[in-house]
C-alpha positions as CSV (number, residue, x, y, z in Angstrom):
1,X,77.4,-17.2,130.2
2,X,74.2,-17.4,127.7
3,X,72.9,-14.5,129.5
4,X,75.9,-12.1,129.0
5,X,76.3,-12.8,125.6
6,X,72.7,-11.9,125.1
7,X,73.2,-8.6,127.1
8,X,76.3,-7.6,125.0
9,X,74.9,-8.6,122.0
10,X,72.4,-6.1,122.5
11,X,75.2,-3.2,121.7
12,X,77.7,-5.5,119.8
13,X,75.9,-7.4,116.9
14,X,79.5,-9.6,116.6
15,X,79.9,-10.3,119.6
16,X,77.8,-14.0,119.5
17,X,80.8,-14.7,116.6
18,X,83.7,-14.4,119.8
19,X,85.2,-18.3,120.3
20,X,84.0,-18.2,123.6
21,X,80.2,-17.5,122.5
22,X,80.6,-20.1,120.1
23,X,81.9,-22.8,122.5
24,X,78.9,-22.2,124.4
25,X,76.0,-22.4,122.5
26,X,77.5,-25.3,120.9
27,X,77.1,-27.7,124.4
28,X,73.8,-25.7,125.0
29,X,72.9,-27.0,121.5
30,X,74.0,-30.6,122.3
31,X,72.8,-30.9,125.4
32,X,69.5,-29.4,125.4
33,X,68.5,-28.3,122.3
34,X,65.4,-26.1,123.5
35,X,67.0,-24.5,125.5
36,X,68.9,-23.5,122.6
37,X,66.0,-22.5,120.9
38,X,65.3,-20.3,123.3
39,X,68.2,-18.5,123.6
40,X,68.3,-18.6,119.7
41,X,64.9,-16.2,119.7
42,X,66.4,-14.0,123.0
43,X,69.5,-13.1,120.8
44,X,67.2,-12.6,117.5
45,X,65.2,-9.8,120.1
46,X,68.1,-8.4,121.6
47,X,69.9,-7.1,118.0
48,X,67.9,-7.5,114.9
49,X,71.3,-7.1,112.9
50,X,71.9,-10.5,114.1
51,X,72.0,-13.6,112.0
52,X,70.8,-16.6,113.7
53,X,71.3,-18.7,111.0
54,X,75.1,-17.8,111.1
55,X,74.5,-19.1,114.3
56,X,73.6,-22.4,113.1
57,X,75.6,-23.1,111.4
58,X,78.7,-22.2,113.1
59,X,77.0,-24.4,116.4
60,X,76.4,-27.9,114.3
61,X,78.2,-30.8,114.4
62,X,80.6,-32.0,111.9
63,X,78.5,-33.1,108.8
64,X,75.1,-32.5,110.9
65,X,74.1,-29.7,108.4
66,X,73.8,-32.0,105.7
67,X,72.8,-35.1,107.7
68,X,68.9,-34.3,107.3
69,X,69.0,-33.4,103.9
70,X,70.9,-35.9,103.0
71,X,69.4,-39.0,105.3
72,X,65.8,-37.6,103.1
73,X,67.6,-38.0,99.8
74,X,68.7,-41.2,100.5
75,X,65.6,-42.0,102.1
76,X,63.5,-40.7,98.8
77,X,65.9,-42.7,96.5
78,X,65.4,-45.8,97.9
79,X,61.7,-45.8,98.0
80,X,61.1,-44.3,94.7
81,X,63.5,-47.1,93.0
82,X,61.0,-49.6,95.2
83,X,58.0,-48.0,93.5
84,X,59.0,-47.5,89.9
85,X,61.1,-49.4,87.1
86,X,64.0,-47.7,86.4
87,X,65.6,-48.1,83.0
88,X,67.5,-46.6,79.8
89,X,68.2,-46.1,76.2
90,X,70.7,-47.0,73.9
91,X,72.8,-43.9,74.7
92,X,72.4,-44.4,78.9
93,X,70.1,-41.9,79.1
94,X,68.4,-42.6,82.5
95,X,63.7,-43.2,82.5
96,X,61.4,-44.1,84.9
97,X,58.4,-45.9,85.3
98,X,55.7,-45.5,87.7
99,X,52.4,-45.8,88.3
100,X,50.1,-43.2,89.1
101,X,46.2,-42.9,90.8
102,X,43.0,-42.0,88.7
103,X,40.8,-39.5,90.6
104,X,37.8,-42.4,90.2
105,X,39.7,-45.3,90.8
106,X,42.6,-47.4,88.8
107,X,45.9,-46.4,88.2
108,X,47.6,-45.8,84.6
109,X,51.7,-46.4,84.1
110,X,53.6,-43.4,82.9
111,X,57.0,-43.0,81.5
112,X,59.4,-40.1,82.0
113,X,62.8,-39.0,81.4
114,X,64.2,-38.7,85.5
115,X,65.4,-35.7,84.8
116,X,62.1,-34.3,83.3
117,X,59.2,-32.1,85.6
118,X,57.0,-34.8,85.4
119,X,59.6,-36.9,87.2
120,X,60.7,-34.7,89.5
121,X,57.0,-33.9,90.5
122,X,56.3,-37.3,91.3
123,X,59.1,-37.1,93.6
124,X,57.9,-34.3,95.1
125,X,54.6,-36.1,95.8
126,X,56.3,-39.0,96.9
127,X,58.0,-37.5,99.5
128,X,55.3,-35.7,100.6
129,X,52.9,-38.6,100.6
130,X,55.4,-41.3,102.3
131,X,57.9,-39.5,104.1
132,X,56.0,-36.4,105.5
133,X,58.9,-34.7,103.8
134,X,59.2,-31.0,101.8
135,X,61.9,-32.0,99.5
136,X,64.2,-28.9,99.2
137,X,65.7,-28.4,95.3
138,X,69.0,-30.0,96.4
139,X,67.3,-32.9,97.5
140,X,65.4,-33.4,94.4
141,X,68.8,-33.4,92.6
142,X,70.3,-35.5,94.5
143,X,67.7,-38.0,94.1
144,X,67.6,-37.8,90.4
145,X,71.4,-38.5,90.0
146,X,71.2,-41.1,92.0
147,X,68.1,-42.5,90.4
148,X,69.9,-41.6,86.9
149,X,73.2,-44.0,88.0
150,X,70.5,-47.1,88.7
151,X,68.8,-46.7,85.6
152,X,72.2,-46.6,83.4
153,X,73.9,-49.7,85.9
154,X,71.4,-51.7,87.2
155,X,67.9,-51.1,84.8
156,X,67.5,-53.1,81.6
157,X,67.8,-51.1,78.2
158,X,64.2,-50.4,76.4
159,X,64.1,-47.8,73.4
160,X,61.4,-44.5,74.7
161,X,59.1,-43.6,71.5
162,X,57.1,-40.4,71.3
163,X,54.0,-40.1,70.1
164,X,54.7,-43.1,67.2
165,X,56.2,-46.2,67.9
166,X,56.4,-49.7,66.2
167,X,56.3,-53.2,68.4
168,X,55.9,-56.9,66.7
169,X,52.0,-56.5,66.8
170,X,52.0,-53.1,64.6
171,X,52.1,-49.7,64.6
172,X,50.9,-47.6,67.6
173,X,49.7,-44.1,68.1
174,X,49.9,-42.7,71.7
175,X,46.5,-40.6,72.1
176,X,48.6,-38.1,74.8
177,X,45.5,-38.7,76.8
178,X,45.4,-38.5,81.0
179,X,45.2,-42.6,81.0
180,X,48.0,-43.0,78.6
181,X,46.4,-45.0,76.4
182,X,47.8,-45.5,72.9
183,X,46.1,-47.1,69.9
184,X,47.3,-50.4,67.8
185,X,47.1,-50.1,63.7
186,X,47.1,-53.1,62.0
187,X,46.2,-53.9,59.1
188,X,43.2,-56.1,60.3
189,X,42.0,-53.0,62.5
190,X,42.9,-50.2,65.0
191,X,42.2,-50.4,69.0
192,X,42.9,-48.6,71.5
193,X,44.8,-50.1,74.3
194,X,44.9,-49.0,78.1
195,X,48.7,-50.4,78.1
196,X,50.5,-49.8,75.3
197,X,53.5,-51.8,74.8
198,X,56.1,-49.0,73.5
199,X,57.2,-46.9,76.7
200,X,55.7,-43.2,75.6
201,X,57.5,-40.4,76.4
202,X,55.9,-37.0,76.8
203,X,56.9,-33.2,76.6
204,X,54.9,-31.0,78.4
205,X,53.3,-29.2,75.6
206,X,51.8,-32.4,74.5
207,X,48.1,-32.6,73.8
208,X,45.7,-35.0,73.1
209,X,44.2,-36.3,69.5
210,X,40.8,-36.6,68.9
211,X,39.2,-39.5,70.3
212,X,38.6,-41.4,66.9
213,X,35.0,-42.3,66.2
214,X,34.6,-45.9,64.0
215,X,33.1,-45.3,60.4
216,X,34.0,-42.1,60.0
217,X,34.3,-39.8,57.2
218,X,36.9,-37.7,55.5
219,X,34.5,-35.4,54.2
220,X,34.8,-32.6,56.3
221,X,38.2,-32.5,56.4
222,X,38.2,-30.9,53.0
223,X,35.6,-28.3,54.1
224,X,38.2,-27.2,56.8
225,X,41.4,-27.2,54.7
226,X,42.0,-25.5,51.7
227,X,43.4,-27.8,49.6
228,X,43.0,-28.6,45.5
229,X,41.1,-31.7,44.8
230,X,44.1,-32.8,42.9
231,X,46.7,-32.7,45.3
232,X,44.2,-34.5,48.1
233,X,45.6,-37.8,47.1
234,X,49.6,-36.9,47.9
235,X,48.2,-34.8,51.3
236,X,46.6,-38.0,52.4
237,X,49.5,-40.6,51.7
238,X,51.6,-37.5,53.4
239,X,49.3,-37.5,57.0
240,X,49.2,-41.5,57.1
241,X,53.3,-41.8,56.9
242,X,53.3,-39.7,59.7
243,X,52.0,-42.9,61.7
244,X,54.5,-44.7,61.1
245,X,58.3,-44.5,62.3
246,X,60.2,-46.9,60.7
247,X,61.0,-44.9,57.3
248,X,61.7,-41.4,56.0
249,X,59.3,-38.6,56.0
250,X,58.6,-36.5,53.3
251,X,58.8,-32.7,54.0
252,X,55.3,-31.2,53.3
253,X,55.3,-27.5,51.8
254,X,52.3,-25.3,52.0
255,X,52.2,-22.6,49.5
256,X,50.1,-19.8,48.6
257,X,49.3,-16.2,49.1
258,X,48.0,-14.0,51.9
259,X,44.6,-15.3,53.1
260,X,45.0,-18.5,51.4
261,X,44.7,-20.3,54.8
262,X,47.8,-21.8,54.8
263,X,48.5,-21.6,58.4
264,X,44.9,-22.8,59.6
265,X,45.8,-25.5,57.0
266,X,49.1,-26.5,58.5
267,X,47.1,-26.4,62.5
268,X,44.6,-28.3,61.3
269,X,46.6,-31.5,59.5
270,X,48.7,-31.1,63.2
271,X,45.3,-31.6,65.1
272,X,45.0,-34.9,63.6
273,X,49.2,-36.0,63.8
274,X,50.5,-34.4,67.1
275,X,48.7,-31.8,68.8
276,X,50.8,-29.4,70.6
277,X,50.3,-26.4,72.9
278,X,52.1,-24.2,70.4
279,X,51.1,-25.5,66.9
280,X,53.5,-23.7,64.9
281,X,55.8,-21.9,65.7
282,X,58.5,-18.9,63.8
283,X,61.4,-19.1,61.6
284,X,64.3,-20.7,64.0
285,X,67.8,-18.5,64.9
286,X,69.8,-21.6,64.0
287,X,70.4,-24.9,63.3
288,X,70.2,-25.9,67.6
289,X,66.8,-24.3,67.3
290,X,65.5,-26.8,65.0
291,X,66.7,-30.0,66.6
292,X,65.3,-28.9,69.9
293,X,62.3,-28.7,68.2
294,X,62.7,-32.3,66.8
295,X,63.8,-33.9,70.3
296,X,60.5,-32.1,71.9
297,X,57.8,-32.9,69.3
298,X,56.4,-35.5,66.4
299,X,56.0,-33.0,64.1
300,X,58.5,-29.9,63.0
301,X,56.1,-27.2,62.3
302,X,57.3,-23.5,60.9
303,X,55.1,-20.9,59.5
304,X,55.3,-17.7,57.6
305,X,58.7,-18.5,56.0
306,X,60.4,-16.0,53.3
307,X,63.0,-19.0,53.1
308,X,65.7,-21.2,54.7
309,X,69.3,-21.0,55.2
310,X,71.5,-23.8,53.8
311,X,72.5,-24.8,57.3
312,X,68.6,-25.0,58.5
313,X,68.1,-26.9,55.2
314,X,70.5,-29.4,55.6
315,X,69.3,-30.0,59.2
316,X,66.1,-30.4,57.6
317,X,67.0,-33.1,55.1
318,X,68.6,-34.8,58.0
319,X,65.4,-34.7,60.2
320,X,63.0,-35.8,57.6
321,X,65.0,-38.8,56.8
322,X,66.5,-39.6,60.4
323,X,69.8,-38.4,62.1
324,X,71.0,-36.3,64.8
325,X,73.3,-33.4,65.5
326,X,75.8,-32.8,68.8
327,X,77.3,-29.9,69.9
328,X,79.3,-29.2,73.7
329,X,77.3,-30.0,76.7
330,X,77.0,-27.0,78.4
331,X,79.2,-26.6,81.9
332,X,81.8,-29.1,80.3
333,X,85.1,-28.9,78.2
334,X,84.7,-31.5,75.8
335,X,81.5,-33.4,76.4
336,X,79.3,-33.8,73.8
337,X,74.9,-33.2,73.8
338,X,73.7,-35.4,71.3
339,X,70.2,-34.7,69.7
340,X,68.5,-37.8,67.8
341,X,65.7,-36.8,65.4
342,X,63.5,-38.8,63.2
343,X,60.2,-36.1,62.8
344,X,57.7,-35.1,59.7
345,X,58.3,-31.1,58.9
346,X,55.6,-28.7,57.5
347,X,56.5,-25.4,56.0
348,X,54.5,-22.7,54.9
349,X,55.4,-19.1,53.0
350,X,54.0,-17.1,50.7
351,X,56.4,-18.4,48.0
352,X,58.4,-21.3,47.5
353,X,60.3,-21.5,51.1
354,X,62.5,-24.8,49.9
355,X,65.2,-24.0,46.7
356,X,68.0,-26.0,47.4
357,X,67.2,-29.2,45.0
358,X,68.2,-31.8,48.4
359,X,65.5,-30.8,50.6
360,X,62.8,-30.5,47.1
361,X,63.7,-34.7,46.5
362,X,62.5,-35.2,50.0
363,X,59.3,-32.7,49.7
364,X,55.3,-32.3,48.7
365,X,54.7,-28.5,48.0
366,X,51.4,-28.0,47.3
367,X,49.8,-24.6,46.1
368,X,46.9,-23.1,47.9
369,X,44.6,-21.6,45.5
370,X,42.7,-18.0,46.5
371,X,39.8,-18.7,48.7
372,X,36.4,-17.6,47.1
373,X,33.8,-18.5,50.4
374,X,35.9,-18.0,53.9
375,X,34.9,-19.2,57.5
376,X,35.4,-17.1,60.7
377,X,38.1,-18.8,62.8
378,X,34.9,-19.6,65.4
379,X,33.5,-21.4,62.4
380,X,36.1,-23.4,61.8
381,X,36.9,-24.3,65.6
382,X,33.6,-25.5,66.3
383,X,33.3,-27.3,62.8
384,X,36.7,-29.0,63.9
385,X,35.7,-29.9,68.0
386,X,32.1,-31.4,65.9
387,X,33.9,-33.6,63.2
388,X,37.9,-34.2,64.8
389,X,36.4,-37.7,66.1
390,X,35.2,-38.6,62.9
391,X,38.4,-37.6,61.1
392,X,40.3,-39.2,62.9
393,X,38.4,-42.5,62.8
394,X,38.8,-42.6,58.8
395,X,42.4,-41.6,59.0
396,X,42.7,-44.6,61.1
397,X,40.8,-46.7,58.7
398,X,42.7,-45.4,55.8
399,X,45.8,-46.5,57.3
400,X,44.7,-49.8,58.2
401,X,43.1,-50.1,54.2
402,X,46.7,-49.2,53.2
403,X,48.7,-51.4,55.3
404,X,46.3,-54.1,53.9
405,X,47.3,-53.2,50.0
406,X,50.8,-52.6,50.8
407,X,52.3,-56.2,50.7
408,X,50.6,-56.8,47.3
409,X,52.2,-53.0,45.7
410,X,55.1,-53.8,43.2
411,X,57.1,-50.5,41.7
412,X,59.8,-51.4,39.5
413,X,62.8,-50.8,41.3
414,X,64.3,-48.1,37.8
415,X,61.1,-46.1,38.7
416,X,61.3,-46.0,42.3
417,X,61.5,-42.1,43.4
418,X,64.0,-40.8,46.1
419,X,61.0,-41.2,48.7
420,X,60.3,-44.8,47.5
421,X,58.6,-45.7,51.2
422,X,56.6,-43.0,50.7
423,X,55.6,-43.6,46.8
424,X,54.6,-47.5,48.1
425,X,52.4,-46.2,50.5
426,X,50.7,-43.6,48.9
427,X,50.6,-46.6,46.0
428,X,48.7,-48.7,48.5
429,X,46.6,-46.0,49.5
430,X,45.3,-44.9,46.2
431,X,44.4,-49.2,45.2
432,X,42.9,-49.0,48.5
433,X,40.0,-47.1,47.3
434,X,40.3,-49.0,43.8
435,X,42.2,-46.6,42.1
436,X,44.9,-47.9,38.9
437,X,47.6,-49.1,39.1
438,X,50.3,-46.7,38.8
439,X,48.4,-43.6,39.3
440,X,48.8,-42.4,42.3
441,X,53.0,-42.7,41.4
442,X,52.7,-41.0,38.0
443,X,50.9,-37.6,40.0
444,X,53.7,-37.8,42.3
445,X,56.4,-38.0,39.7
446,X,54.8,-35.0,38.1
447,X,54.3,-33.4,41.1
448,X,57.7,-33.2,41.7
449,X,58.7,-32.5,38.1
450,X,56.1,-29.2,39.1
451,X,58.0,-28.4,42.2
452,X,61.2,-28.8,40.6
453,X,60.1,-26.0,37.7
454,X,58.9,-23.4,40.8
455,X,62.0,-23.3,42.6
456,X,64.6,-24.0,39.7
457,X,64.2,-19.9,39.3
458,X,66.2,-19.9,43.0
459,X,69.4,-21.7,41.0
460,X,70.7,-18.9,38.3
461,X,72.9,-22.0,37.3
462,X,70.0,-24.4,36.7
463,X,67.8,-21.7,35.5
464,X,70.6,-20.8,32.4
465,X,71.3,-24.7,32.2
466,X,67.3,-25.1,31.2
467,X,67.9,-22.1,29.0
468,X,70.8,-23.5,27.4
469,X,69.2,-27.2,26.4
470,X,65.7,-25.8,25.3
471,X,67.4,-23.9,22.2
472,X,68.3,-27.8,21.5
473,X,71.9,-26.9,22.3
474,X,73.9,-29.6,24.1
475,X,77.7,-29.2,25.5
476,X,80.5,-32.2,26.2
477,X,83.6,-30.9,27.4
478,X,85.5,-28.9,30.4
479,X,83.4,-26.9,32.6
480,X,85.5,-24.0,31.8
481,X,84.5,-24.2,29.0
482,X,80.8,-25.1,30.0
483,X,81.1,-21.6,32.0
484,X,82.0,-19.8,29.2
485,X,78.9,-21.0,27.1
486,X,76.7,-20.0,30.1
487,X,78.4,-17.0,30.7
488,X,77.4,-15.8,26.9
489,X,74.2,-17.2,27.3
490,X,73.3,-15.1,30.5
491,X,74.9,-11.6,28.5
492,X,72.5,-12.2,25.5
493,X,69.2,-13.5,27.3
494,X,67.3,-13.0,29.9
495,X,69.1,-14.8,32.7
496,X,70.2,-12.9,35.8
497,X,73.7,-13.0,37.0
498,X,73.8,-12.4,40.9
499,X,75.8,-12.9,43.6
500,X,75.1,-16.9,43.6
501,X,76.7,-17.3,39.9
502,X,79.7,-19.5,39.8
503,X,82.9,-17.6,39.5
504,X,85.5,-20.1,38.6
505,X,84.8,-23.9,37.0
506,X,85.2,-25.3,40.4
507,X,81.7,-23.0,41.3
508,X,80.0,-24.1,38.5
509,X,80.9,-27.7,38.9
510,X,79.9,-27.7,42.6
511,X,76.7,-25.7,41.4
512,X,75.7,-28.5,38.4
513,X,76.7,-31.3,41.4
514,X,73.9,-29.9,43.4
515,X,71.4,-29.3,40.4
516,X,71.2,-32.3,39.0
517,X,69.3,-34.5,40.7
518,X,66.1,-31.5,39.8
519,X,67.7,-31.1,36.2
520,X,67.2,-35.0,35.5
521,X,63.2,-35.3,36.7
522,X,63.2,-32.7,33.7
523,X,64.7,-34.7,31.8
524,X,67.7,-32.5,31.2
525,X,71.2,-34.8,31.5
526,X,74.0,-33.4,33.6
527,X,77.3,-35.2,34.1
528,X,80.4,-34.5,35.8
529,X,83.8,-36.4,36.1
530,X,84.5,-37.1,39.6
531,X,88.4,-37.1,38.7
532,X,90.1,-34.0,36.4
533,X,91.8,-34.6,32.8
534,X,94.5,-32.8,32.1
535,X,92.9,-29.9,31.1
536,X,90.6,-29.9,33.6
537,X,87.0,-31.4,35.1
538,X,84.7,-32.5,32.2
539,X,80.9,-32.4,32.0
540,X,78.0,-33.2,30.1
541,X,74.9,-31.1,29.5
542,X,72.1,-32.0,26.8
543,X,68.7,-33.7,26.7
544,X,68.0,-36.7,28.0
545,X,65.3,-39.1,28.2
546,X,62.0,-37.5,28.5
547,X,62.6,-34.1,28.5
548,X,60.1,-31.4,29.0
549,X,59.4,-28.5,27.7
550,X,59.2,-25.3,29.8
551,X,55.3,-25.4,28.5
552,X,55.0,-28.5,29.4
553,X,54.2,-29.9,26.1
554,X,55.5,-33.4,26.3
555,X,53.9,-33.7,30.1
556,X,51.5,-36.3,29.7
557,X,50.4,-36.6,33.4
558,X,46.9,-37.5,34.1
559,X,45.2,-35.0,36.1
560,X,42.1,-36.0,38.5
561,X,38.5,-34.7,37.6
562,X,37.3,-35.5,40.9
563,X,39.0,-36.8,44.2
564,X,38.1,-40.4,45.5
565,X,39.2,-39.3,48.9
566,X,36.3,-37.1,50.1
567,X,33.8,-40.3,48.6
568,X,32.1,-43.0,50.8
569,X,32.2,-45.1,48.3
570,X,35.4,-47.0,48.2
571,X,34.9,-49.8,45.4
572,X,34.7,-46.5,42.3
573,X,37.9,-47.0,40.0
574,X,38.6,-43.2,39.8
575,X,42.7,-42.5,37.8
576,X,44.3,-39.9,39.5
């Protein structure tokens, strides 16, 4: 029977598909399957048009096309959940834990999302390794699921951290090196640690920091980044924050024109915070863009900005300070994709990239000044690989100086900034190095006062609202009325009218909503009723306690003669 299907075949490629061929090779293929093997290759010869794999699957049992596949999914399964600890987050997102081999000797414990490559290599491996097995796609995916529904039923609940975490003995800093070590910061010392107790999580474009080196100096850091003496102080109190998780970040803003360095400024500070295969990277497409870049690195780093879109700016108020954004899972109806972020953000642009006054509370924009003796970028590479350790050591020890001073560092609570965390460290920080009392906050309040007076050109309603109280003129009444004052103003001076003026009160009252918080660190007062009158919403707009001038007259901030930060001396009382 074989033989004449074979020899008809040869003219008629369908003629293996007939019932009766069928039937055949099917009790060939139970009975003796080499012999069906055999006749499986005398077919293939006879018609090349024929597909044996047709074949196959038509002459299998009931379920037996699956069986291997599925008896080495369920095989892989059960021994990787014997050789790993599977567990997951608040939101039942499924990990796993597992140890892995040195080349010389030891093993090291790594954590992954099951999902992730490195997961799904390590199952590759294992069922290579153990069950002599090449794990097809589907196999892979069936583990994970399965491996996914343990985690979220039957594993305990641990919360994953990435790159900073925060246990009962202090702060830690995972070093994104091949052992997976992580280093403790307290403020009795730093160590590094071969198990660290927060479970690290890890992207793939992760790299390591500099191995930190004890005693070492800040100096050369200044040599590689172009930054004022002046401003060294906030930049400092900035990087150290970024060690920690527990509280908002500031958003730091590097500003400057072309050639000022500000990119090789913005790679460098990311050397020593989160080094990442793609340092910094474009302006994002939309608001997605930028939370996928939150939920895959530390740091949120953009370069070459001509400015921000409201939407990204919002998203970047909510990342700095901690929140999270959801949109439809993809393949689904109504499932939701929920993103968590919690990162630092650097920005960089030839002008002022943030304007909106939210995003400004949270931010340290600093002005590059014009370079006067440049390095070659091979310069500055091998100055970085021949001081990164040392660096890194001193930023270490600066944090664990400034968690020292922080328990002792009082701020009245009616002076306290929007970032008040961040004004208490960078407090401790500065009387770490013996600096006054008090400094350190009054350069930040002035700093922002500075920021405030670069971008408040962006607002045409601020802009006329500064106008408007520096001829000593000072309005209490409806904002239609208000309008109408501004609206004179702007026809007789110098302020331009564009497409962001308010066209109705309600514009203008949403408008003086948003600029006030930048208004009042200039001391101008700005008041609106939350409820109308009858005739309408009332505001207030005059001076208020200590105003100043668009000269800056009345600005009585300190400025720095020298920096204390680049000194090996710690114990000199130096005012900022």
């Amino acid at each position: 029977m074989a033989d004449r299907i074979i020899a008809v075949s040869a003219a008629n490629p369908a003629a293996y598909l007939e019932e009766d061929a069928i039937a055949a090779f099917t009790r060939i293929r139970e009975a003796d399957p080499a012999e069906y093997e055999t006749l499986r290759m005398r077919l293939k010869q006879a018609n090349r048009a024929i597909r044996v794999t047709a074949l196959d699957k038509l002459t299998c049992s009931a379920g037996e096309a699956n069986g291997v596949r599925d008896s080495l999914a369920s095989q892989l399964t059960d021994l990787a959940a014997e050789r790993c600890e599977l567990w997951h987050d608040a939101d039942g997102n499924g990990y796993a834990s597992f140890d892995v081999a040195h080349d010389g000797g030891g093993t090291h414990r790594e954590h992954w999302p099951i999902e992730s490559r490195g997961c799904r290599e390590w199952l590759g491996r294992l069922c290579h390794t153990e069950l002599d097995g090449v794990p097809a796609s589907e196999v892979i995916k069936a583990t994970c699921n399965a491996l996914i529904g343990k985690a979220k039923f039957d594993g305990e609940e641990h919360e994953p951290a990435k790159r900073v975490g925060r246990t009962e003995a202090g702060y830690w800093l995972d070093l994104c090196d091949e052992g997976w070590r992580a280093m403790l910061i307290t403020a009795a010392g730093w160590t590094i640690r071969e198990a660290p107790e927060p479970r690290f999580v890890r992207s793939r474009a992760m790299r390591p920091l500099p191995h930190p080196v004890c005693g070492g100096s800040l100096d050369a850091l200044w040599t590689l980044l172009n930054i004022p003496e002046e401003e060294r102080g906030l930049l400092l109190a900035w990087v150290i924050e970024c060690y920690r998780c527990d509280t908002p970040y500031p958003v730091l803003e590097l500003v400057g024109e072309q050639g000022s360095a500000k990119s090789t400024a913005q790679e460098t500070l990311r050397t020593f915070i989160d080094p990442n295969k793609v340092m910094l990277r474009g302006r994002p497409k939309s608001v997605e863009d930028v939370y996928v870049a939150a939920g895959a690195n530390h740091v949120v780093s953009m370069e070459n900005l001509s400015g921000i879109s409201p939407e990204i700016s919002d998203a970047l108020c909510t990342i700095a300070t901690g929140g999270g954004a959801a949109s439809r899972q993809l393949y689904t109806n109504g499932e939701e994709h929920i993103i968590e972020a919690h990162n630092p953000v650097m920005l960089n642009g030839i002008g002022a990239v943030i304007t909106r006054s939210d995003l400004l509370d949270r931010a340290i924009a600093i002005c590059l000044p014009k370079i006067e003796q440049r390095m070659t970028e091979a310069e500055h590479g091998e100055l970085l690989n021949k001081t990164a350790g040392e660096i890194m050591g001193a930023l270490l020890d600066l944090f664990v100086r400034t968690l020292a001073k922080l328990p002792t560092v009082r701020i009245d609570p009616a002076k306290r900034p929007r970032m008040a965390d961040f004004a208490m460290l960078g407090e401790a920080m500065h009387q770490s190095y013996g600096g006054t009392p008090g400094a350190w906050l009054e350069r930040y309040v002035a700093h922002r006062q500075e920021a405030v007076r670069r971008t408040i050109d962006a607002s045409p309603v601020a802009a006329a609202c500064l106008e408007f109280v520096a001829g000593g003129n000072r309005y209490a009444g409806t904002v239609k009325g208000l309008l109408e004052r501004l609206n004179s103003l702007a026809s007789r001076h110098s302020i331009e009218r564009g497409d962001y003026w308010p066209k109705s009160p309600k514009g203008l009252a949403d408008a003086l909503r948003r600029a006030a918080p930048a208004l009042r660190q200039l001391g101008v007062h700005v008041e609106i009723d939350s409820k109308p009158k009858r005739d309408g919403v009332h505001c207030e707009l005059r001076q208020g306690e200590g105003y100043i001038a668009a000269d800056g007259a009345n600005n009585g901030t300190a400025r720095s003669r020298s920096s204390p930060y680049s000194r090996t001396e710690p114990d000199e009382e130096v005012e900022l």
